[in-house]
MARGUNU-664166 format. One record per residue (C-alpha): x, y, z; residue in three letters. Coordinates in nm, 4 decimals, always signed. Layout:
N
<site px="X" py="Y" pz="Z" res="ALA"/>
...
// end
This chain:
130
<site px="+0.3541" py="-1.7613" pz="-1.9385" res="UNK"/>
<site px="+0.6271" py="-1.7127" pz="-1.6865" res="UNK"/>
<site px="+0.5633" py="-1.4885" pz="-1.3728" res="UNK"/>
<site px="+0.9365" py="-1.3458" pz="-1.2727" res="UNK"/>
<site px="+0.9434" py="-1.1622" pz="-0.9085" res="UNK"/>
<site px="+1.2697" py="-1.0373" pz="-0.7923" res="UNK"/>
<site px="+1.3837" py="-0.9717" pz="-0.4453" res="UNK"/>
<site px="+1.6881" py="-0.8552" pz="-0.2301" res="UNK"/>
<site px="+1.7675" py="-0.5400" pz="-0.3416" res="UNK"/>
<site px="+1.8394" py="-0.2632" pz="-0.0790" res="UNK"/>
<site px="+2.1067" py="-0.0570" pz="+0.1044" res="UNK"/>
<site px="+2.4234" py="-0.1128" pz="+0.1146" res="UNK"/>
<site px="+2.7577" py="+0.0580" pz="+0.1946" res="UNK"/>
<site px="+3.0532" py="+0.0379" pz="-0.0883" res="UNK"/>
<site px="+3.1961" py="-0.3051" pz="-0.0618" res="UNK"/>
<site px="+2.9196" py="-0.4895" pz="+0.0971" res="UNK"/>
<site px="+2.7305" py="-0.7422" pz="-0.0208" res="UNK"/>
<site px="+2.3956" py="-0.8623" pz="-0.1756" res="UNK"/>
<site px="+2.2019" py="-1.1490" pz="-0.3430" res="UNK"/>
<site px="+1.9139" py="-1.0833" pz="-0.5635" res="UNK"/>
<site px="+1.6480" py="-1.3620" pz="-0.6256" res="UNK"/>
<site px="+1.5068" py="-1.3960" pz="-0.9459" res="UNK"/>
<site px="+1.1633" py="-1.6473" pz="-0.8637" res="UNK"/>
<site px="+0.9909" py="-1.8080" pz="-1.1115" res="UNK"/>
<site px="+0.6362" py="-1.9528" pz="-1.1084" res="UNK"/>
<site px="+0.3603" py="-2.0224" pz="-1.4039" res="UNK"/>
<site px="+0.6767" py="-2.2702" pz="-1.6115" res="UNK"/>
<site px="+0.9947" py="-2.4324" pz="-1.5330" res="UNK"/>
<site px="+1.2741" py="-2.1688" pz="-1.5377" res="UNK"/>
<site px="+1.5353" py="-2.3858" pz="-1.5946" res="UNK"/>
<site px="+1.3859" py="-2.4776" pz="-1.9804" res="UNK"/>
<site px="+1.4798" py="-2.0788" pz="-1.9864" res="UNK"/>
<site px="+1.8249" py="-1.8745" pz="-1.9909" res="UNK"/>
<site px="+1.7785" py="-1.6055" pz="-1.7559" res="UNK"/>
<site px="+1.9925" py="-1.2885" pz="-1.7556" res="UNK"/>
<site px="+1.9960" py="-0.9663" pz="-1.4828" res="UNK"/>
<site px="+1.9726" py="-0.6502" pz="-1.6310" res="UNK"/>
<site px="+2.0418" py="-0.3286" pz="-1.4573" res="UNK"/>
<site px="+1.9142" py="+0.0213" pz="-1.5161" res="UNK"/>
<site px="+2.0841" py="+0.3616" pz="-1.3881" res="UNK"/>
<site px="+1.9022" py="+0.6903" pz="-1.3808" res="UNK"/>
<site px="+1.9857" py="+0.8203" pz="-1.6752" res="UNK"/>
<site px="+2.1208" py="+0.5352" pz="-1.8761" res="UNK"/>
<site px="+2.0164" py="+0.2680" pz="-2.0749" res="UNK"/>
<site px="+1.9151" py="-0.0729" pz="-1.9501" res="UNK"/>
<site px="+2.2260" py="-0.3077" pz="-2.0030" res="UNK"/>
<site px="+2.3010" py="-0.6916" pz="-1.9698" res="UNK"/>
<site px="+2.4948" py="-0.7746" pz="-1.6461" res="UNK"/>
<site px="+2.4945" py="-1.1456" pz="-1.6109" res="UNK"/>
<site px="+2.3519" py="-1.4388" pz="-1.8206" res="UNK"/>
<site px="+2.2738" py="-1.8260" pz="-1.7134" res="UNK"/>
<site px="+2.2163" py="-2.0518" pz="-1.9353" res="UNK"/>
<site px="+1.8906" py="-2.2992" pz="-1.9516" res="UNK"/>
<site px="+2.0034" py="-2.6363" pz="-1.7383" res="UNK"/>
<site px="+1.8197" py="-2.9960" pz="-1.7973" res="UNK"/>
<site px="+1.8673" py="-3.2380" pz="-1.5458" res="UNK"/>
<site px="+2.2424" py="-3.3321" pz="-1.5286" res="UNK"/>
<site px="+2.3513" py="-3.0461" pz="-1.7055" res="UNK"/>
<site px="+2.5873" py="-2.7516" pz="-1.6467" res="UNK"/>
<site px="+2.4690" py="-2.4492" pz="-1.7259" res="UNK"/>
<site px="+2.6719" py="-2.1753" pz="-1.8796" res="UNK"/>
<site px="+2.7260" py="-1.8225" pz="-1.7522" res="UNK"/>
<site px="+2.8613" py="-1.4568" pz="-1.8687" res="UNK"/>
<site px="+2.9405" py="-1.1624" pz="-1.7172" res="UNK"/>
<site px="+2.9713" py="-0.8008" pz="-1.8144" res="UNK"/>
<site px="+3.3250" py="-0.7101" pz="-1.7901" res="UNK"/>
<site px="+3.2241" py="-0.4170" pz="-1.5334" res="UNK"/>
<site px="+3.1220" py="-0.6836" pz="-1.2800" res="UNK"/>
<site px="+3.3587" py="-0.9954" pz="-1.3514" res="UNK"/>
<site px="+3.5093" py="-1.1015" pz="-1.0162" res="UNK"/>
<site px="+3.2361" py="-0.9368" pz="-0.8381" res="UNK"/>
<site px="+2.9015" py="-1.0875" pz="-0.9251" res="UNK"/>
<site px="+2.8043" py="-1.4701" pz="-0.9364" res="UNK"/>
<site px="+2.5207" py="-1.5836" pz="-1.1507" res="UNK"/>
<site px="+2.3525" py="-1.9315" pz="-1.0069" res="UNK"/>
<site px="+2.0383" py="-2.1397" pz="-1.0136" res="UNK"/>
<site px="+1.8334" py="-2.3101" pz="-0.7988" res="UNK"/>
<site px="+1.5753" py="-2.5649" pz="-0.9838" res="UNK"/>
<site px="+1.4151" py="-2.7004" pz="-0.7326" res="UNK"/>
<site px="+1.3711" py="-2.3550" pz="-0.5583" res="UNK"/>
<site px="+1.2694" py="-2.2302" pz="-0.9844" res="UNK"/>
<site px="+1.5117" py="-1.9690" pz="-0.8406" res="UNK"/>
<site px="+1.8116" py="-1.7599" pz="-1.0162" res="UNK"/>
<site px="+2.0298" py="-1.5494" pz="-0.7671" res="UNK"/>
<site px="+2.3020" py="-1.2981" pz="-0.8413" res="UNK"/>
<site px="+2.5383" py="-1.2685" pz="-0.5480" res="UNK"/>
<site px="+2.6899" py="-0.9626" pz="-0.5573" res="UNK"/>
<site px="+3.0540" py="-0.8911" pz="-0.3866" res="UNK"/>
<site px="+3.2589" py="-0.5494" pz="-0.3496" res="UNK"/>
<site px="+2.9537" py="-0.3630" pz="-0.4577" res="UNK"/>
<site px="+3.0412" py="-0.0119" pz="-0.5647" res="UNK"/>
<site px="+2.7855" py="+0.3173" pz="-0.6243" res="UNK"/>
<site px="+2.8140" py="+0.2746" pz="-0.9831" res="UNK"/>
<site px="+2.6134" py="-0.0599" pz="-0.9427" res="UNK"/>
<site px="+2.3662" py="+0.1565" pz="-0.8267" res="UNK"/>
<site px="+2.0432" py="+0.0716" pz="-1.0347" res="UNK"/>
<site px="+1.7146" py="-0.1177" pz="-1.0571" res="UNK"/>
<site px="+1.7674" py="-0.4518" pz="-1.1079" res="UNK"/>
<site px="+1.5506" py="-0.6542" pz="-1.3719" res="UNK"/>
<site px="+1.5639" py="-1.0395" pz="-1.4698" res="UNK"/>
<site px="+1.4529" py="-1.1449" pz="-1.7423" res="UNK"/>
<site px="+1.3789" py="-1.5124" pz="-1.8993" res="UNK"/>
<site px="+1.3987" py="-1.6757" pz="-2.2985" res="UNK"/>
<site px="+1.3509" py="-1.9715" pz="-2.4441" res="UNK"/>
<site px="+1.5558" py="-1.8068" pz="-2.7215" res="UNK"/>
<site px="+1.8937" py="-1.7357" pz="-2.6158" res="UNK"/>
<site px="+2.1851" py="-1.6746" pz="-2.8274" res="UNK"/>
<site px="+2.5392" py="-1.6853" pz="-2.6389" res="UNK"/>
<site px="+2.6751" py="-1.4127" pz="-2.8772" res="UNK"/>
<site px="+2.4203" py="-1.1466" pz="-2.7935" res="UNK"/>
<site px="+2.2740" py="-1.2488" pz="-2.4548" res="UNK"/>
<site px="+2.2536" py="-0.9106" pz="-2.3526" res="UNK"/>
<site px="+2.0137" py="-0.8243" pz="-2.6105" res="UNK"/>
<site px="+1.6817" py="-0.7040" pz="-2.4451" res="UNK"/>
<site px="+1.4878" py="-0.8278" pz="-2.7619" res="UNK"/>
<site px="+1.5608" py="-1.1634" pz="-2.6661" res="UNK"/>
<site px="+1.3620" py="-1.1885" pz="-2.3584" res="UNK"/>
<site px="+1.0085" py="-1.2520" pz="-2.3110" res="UNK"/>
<site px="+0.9362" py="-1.2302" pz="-1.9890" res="UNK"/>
<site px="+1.0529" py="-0.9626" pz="-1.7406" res="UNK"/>
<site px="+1.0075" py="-0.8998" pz="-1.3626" res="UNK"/>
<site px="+0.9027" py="-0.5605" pz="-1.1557" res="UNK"/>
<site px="+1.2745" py="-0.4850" pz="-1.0668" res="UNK"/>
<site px="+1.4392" py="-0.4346" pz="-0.7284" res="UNK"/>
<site px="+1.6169" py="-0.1455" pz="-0.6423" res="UNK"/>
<site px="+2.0285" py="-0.1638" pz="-0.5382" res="UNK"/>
<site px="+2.1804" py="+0.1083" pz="-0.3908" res="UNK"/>
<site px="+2.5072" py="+0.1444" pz="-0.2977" res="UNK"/>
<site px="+2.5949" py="+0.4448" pz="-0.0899" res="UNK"/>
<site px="+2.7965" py="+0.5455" pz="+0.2422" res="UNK"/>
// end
């Protein structure tokens, strides 16, 4: 079992910035490709970034929705059993509760794929408003 808890959502004006925290603890997280979902009011939840599982001297491997290319950095922290998502030049329509989620089962053609994922956190809440 893997325990996900994120963190760092809040308040911000258009353009600023955030990083979300993705922490890990009950396995390793980086035997795991974790992606950051993001739900709207209103709208379905949808993939927004991937990372890729990452053994010791390995790079992992990321993706983006096109909607936040540029904008949003996906990165990983083993020792910390951390995954952030720095997020740049945020806009309202990133507006949404943010989820990660973890596999052991992840297929680079369809990472955004909620039925891949096993284990999900609470969610943290990004707003973006002036």
């Amino acid at each position: 079992q893997v325990q996900l808890v994120e963190s760092g959502g809040g308040l911000v004006q258009p353009g600023g910035s955030l990083r979300l925290s993705c922490a890990a603890s009950g396995q390793t997280l980086s035997l795991y490709d974790v992606t950051w979902f993001r739900q709207a009011p209103g709208k379905e939840r949808e993939g927004v970034s991937c990372i890729t599982y990452s053994l010791a001297g390995s790079i992992p491997t990321t993706h983006y929705t096109d909607s936040v290319k540029g904008r949003f950095t996906i990165s990983r922290d083993n020792a910390e059993n951390t995954v952030y998502l720095q997020m740049n030049n945020l806009d309202p329509e990133d507006t949404a509760v943010y989820y990660c989620a973890a596999t052991r089962h992840g297929d680079p053609t369809t990472w955004w794929f909620r039925s891949l994922y096993d284990y999900w956190g609470q969610g943290t809440q990004v707003t973006v408003s002036s």
